[in-house]
C-alpha positions in Angstrom: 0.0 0.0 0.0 0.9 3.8 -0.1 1.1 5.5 2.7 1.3 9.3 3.6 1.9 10.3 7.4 1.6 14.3 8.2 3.8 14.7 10.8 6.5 12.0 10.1 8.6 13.2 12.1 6.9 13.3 15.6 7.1 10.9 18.1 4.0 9.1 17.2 4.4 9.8 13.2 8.2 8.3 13.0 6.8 5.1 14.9 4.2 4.9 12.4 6.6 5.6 9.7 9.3 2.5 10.7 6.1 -0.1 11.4 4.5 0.8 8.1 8.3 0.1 6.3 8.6 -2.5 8.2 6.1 -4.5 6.6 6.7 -3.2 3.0 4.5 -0.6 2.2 5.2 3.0 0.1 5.7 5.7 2.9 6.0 9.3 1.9 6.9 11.2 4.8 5.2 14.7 4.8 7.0 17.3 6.7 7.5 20.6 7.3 11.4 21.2 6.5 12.7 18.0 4.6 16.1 18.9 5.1 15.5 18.5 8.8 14.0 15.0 8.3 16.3 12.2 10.5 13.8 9.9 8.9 16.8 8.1 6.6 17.5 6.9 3.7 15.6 3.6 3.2 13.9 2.0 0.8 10.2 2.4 -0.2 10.6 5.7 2.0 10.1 9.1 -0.1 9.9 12.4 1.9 7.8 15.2 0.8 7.5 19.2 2.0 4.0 20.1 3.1 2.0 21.8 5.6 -0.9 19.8 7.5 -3.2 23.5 7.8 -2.9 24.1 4.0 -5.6 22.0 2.2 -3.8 22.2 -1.1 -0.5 20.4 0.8 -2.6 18.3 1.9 -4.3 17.3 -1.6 -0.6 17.3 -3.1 0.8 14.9 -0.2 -2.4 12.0 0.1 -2.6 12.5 -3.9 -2.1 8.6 -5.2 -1.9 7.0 -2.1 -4.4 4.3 0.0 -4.3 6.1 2.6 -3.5 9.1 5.3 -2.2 9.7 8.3 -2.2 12.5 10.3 0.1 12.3 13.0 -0.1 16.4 13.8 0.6 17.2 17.3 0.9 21.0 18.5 4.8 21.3 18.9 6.4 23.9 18.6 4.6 26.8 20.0 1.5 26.0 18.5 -1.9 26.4 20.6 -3.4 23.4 22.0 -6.6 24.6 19.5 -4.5 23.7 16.4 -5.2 20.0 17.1 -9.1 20.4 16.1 -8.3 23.5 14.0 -6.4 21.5 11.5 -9.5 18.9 11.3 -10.4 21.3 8.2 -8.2 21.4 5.7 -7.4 17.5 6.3 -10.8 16.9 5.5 -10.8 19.4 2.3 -7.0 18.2 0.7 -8.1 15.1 1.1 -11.4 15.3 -0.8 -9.3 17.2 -3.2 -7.1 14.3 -3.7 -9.9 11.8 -3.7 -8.8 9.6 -1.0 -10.8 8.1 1.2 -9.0 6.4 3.9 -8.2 8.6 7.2 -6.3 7.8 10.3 -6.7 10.4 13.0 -3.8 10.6 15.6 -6.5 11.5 18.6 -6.1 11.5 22.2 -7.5 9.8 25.4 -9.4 12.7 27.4 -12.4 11.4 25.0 -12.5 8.1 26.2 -15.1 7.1 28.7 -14.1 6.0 31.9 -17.7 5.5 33.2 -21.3 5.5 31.6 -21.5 9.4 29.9 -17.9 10.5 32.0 -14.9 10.6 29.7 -11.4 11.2 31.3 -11.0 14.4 30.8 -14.3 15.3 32.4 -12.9 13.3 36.0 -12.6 14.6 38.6 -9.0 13.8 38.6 -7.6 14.5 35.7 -4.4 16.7 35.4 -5.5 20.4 35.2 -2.2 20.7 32.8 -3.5 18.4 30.1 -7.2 19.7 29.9 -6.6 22.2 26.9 -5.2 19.7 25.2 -7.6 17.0 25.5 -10.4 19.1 25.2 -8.9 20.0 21.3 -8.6 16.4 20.7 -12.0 15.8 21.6 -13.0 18.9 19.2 -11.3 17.6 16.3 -13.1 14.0 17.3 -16.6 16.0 16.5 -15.7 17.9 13.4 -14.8 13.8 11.7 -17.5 12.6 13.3 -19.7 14.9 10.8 -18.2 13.6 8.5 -19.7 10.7 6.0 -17.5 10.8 2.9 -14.5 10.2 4.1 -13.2 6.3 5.5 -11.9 7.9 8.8 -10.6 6.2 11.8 -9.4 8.4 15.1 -7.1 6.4 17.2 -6.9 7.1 20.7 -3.9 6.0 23.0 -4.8 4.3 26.6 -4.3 7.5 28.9 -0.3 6.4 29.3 1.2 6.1 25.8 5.4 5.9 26.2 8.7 5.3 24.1 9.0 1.7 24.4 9.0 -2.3 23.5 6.8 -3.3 20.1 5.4 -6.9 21.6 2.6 -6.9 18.8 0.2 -7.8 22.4 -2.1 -5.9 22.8 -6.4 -4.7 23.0 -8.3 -3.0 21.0 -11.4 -0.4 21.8 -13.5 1.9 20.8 -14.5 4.8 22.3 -13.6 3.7 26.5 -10.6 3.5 28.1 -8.8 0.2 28.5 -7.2 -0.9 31.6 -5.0 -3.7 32.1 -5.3 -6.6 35.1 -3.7 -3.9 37.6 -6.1 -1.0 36.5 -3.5 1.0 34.6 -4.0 2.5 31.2 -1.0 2.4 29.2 0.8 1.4 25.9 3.8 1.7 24.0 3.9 4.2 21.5 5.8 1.0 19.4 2.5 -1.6 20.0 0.0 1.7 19.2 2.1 2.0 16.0 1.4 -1.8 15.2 -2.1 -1.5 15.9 -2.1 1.8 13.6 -1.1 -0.3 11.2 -3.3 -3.2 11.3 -6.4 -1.0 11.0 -4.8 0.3 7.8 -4.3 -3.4 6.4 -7.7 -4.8 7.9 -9.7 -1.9 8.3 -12.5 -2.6 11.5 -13.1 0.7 12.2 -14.5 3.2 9.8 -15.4 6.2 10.9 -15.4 5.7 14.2 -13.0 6.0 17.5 -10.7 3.3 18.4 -8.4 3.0 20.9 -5.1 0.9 21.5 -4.2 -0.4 25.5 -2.5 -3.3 27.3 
């Protein structure tokens, strides 16, 4: 398959990036600054300039490929908004481009922990990461209106880390997971495996999924 990922070089993106190689697929790698890109020189990897807010970058970098990924996250200065501000021109490059298949990079404040509670609406949850989670949760809406596009926003268990791909893991929709112990966590490795598995099998068409231990 082809394969674009927005935001390649992130955390989450380059993770996606080495999995989706990994099993032999195309993977252009759409950045902001190419030359910057610590990405490599591998094979089947091809590394493209474009911004994820401009809908025409996005048209030009999903154009003749299966599928998207937007990996965005709001480094670099950018406001915790951006996350569900950038929904829009995703969603209009990528009609422009005619291709179909989406995978959202979401969060996990829009999981439910209870009946109608999601985690970012608990009690407990960490003043610091509100804004945050409440843009991911934004963004969630704006796809959720959306019908023509196959999207897919994949949430991380509320602990997601640099760490060991076991290819073990559980797959949700839209509540938190929790292993035996009652913790939420995952590697961002194994959440880059599962990434890629709902882009091989797809289960979860527009719709939230999420990825825990």
């Amino acid at each position: 398959m082809k394969i674009a990922v927005f935001g390649a070089s992130g955390r989450i993106g380059s993770r996606i990036v080495n999995e989706a190689l990994s099993r032999g697929h195309d993977v252009t790698a759409v950045v902001r600054a190419p030359e910057t890109y610590t990405g490599g020189n591998r094979p089947h990897l091809y590394v493209a300039k474009g911004d994820v807010f401009n809908a025409d970058h996005v048209e030009t970098g999903a154009f003749n490929h299966d599928v998207m990924v937007s990996a965005y996250s709001n480094t670099g200065g950018a406001t915790p908004h951006s996350i569900a501000e950038v929904a829009v021109p995703i969603i209009k490059g990528m009609k422009q481009a005619h291709v179909k298949r989406l995978i959202v990079i979401g969060g996990a404040g829009s999981l439910e922990v209870s009946p109608g509670v999601q985690l970012v609406d608990a009690p407990d949850f960490p003043e610091a990461y509100k804004p945050i989670s409440l843009a991911h949760r934004d963004a969630l809406k704006i796809y959720q209106q959306e019908n023509e596009l196959e999207w897919t926003s994949v949430s991380p268990s509320e602990v997601i880390y640099p760490g060991e791909r076991t290819g073990k893991y559980r797959i949700g929709t839209n509540q938190l997971l929790k292993d035996e112990h009652g913790k939420s966590h995952i590697s961002m490795e194994d959440f880059a495996a599962a990434i890629l598995d709902e882009i091989e099998n797809p289960q979860h068409i527009r719709q939230q999924m999420t990825v825990g231990y």
